[in-house]
N, C-alpha and C positions, 0 to 999 in steps of 0.2 A: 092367499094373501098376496096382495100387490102394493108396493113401492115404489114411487117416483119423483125426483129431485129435479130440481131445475136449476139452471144459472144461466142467463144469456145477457149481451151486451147488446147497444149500435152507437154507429157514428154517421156522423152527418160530414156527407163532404160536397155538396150544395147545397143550397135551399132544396131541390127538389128530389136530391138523391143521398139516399142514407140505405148505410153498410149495416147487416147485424152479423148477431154468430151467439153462439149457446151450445150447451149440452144438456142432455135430458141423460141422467142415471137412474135404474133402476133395478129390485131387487122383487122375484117372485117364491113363492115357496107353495109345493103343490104335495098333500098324500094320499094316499089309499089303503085301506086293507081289507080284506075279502079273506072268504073260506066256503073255496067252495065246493069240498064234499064235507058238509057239514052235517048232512043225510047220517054218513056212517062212522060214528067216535073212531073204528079201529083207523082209519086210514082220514082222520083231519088233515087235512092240508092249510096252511096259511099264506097266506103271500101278503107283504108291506110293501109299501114302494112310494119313496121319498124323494122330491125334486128341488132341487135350488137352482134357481138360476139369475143370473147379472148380467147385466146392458149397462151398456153407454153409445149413444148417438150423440155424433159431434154434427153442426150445420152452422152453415156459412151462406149467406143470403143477401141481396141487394133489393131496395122498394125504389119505386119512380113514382113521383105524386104527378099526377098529369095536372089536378087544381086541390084545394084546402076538401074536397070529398071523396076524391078518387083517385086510386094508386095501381099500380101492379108491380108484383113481385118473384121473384124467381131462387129457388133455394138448392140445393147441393149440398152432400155430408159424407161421412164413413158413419158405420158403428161397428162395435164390437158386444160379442158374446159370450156367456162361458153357460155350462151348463155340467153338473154335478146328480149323477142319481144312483141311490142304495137299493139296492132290489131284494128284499130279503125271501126265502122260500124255506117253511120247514114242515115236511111229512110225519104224521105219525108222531111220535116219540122220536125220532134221529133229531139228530146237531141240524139246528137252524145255518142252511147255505146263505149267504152275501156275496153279493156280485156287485161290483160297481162300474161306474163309466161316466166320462168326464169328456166332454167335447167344448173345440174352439171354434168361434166363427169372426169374421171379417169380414164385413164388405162396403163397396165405396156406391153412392147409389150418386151417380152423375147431373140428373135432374129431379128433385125430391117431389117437388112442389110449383107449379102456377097459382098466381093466383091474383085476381083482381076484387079489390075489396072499397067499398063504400063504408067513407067516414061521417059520424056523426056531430 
């Protein structure tokens, strides 16, 4: 399952050049489970494993219209990440093991995007 939100602005500070900026948030959710000595009841093994994970991509961008058809644009952003996953394992009859793990991500990407585009 995938999630994504959007919000963006622009401004125009000539006729031919206009400023934008936006965020893109999103939410994924990813599982599994498996068994795989399932061949021999005495020794079932299980394994679950559950992922969440959230974004946000922030961008900042500028467009140049060369005439009322054709533009080029140049964009820059950060995003951030987080990600959350339950790994469960349980053998046999024993107490079902969970293990979890939780990671953070950052980064600034300096040129995202070129791009020159024809309007209709």
């Amino acid at each position: 399952m995938h999630l994504l939100l959007e919000k963006n602005g622009k401004k125009n500070f000539t006729t031919k050049i206009m400023g934008y900026y936006g965020i893109d948030l999103g939410f994924a959710y990813s599982g599994s489970s498996s068994k795989p000595n399932a061949d021999d009841p005495t020794i079932i093994t299980t394994q679950i494993n559950d992922s969440f994970n959230y974004a946000g991509i922030g961008f900042l961008g500028m467009k140049y219209h060369f005439s009322r058809h054709f533009s080029i644009s140049a964009e820059t952003g950060a995003s951030a990440r987080f990600n959350h996953t339950i790994y469960t394992e349980k053998r046999g009859t024993s107490t079902a093991e969970k293990n979890k793990s939780q990671s953070f991500g950052l980064s600034f990407i300096p040129l995202s995007a070129i791009r020159f585009a024809f309007h209709f």
